[in-house]
C-alpha positions as CSV (number, residue, x, y, z in Angstrom):
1,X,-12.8,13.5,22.9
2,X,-11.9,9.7,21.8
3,X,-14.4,7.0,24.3
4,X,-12.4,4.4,25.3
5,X,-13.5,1.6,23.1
6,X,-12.9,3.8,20.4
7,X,-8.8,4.3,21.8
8,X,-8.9,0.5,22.1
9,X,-9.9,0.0,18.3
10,X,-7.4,2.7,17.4
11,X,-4.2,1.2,19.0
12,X,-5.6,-2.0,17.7
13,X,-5.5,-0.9,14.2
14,X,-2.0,0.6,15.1
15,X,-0.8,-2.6,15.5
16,X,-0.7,-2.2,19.1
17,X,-1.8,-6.2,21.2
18,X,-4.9,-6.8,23.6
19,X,-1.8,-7.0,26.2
20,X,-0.1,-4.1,25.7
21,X,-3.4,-1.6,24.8
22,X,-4.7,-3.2,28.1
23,X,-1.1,-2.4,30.1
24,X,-0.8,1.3,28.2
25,X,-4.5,1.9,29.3
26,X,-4.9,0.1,32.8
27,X,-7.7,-1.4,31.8
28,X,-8.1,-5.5,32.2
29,X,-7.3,-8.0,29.0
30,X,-11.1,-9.1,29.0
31,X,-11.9,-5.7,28.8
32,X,-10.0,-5.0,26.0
33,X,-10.1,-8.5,24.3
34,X,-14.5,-8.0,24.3
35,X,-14.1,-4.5,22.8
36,X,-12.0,-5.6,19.9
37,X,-14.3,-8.5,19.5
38,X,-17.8,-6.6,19.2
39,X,-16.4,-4.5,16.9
40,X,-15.0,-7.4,14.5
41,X,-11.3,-6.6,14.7
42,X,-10.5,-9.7,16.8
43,X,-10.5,-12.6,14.3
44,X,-12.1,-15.9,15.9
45,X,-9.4,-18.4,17.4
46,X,-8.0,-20.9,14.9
47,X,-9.6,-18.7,11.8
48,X,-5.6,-17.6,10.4
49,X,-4.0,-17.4,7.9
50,X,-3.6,-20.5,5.5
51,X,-0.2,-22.7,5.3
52,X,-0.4,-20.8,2.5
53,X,0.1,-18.1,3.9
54,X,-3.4,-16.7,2.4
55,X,-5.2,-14.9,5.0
56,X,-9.1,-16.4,5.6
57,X,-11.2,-15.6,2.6
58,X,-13.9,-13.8,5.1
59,X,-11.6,-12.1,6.9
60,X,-10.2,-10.0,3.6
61,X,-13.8,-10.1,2.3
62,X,-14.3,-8.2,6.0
63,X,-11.6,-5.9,5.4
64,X,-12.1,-4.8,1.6
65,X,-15.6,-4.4,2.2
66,X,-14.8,-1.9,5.3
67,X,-11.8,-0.3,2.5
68,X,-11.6,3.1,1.2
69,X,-9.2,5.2,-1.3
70,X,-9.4,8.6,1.0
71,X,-6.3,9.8,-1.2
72,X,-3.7,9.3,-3.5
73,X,-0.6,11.6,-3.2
74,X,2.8,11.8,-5.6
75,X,5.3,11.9,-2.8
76,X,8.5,11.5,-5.0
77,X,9.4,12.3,-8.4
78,X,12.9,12.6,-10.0
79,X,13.6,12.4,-13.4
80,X,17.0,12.8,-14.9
81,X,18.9,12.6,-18.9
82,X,23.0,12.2,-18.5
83,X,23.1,12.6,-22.3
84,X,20.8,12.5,-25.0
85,X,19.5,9.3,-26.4
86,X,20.7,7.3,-29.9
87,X,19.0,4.2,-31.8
88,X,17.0,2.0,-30.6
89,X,15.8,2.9,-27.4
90,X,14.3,0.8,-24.1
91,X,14.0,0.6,-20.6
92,X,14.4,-1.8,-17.2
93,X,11.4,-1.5,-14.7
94,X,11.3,-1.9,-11.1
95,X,7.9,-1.7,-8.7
96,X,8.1,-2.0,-5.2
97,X,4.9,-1.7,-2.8
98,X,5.3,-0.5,0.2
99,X,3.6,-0.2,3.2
100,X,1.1,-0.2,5.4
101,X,1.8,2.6,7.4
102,X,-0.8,3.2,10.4
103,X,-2.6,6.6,10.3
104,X,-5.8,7.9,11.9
105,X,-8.8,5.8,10.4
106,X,-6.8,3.6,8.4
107,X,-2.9,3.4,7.0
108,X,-1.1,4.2,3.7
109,X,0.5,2.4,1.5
110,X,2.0,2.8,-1.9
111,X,3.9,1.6,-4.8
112,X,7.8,2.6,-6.2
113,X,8.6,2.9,-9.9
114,X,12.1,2.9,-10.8
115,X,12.7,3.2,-15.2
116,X,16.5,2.9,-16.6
117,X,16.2,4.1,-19.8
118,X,18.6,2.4,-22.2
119,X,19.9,3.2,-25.8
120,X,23.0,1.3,-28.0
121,X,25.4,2.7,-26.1
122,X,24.0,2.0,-22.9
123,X,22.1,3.7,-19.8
124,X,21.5,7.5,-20.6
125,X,18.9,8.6,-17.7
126,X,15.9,7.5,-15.3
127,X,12.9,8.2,-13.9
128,X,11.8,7.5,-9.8
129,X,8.6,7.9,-8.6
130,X,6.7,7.4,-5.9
131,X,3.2,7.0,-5.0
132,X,0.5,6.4,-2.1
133,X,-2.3,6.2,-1.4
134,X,-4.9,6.4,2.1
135,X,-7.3,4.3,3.0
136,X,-10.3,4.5,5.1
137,X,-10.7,1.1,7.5
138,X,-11.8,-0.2,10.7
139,X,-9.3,-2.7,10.5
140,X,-5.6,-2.6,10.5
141,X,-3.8,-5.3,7.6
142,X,-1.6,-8.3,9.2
143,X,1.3,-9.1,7.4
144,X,-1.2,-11.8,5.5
145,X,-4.1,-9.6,4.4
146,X,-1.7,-6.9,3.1
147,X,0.8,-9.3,1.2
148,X,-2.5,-10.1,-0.4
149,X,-4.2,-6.6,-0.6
150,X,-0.8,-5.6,-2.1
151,X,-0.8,-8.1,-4.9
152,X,-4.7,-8.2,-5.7
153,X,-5.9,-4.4,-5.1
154,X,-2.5,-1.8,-4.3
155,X,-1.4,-2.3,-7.6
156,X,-4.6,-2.0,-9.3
157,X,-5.5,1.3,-7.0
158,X,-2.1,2.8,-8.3
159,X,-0.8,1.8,-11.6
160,X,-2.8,4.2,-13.6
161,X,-1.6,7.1,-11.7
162,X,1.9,5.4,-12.5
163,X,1.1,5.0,-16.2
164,X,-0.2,8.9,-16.4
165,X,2.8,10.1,-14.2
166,X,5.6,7.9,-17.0
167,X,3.6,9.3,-19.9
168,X,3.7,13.1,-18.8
169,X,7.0,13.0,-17.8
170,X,8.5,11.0,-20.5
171,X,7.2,13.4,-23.0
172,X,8.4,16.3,-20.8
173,X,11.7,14.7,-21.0
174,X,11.7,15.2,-24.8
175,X,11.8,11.3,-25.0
176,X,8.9,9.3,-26.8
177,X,6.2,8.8,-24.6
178,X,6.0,5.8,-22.8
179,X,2.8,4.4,-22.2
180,X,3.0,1.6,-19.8
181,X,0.1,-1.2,-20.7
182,X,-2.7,-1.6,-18.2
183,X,-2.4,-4.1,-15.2
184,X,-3.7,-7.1,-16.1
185,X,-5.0,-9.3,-12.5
């Protein structure tokens, strides 16, 4: 059975506030506010995130140090030739991260590939896929410190599954493989 500092950090983490974990709970603000704060999820008042829009350096330091992969998971993949390919061929990329998604422990979160493959007469198939993966943390990201989790670590975390997933299925496809180049930071 759950204590109740550790329901506290959980609907904290769920992106639940002190106010409404300490209404949903009838416990008092203080009491809440103090239990978030012992455990470190609380940030200190006027610590935020930059005009940048950067969250503070110690508080992602915080959270990455408290991060870990649990799982990655292929949750979509659909792959599809409306005629076979002439010439010269090539392709149009799209990547889309998305997330974070609250979970027990931690959240998901996870990046969408979209390739239009292209010949001389124009599009002739595509390939969709979808991947996430689960993280591990005490601490649930703000809008701040996952904008910048998602550009400095989700990618990195993911691509390579990407770039095995495009390869595989490329050559399934009976098109040359296509090996996407590495992520560079």
């Amino acid at each position: 059975m759950e204590s109740k500092s550790e329901t506290i950090r959980r609907l904290y983490r769920e992106g639940k506030s002190v106010s409404e974990i300490a209404k949903s709970l009838g416990l008092s603000y203080q009491r809440v506010y103090n239990t978030l704060k012992r455990s470190g999820l609380l940030k200190p008042k006027g610590r935020g995130p930059s005009p940048s829009g950067e969250p503070d350096p110690e508080a992602y330091a915080r959270f990455i140090q408290g991060l870990e992969i649990r799982s990655v998971e292929m949750t979509e993949a659909h792959a599809k030739l409306e005629r076979s390919p002439k010439g010269k061929l090539s392709f149009r990329m799209g990547l889309e991260a998305f997330g974070p998604e609250p979970r027990e422990g931690g959240f998901t979160a996870g990046l969408a590939l979209n390739l239009d493959f292209q010949d001389e007469e124009g599009p002739f198939g595509f390939l969709r896929l979808r991947v996430r993966a689960g993280y591990a943390t005490p601490l649930f990201p703000d809008e701040p410190l996952f904008r910048t989790f998602r550009e400095r670590n989700l990618i990195v975390h993911l691509w390579p599954y990407l770039r095995l997933y495009v390869d595989f299925l490329t050559a399934q496809m009976g098109l040359p493989r296509l090996v996407l180049p590495a992520w560079k930071v």
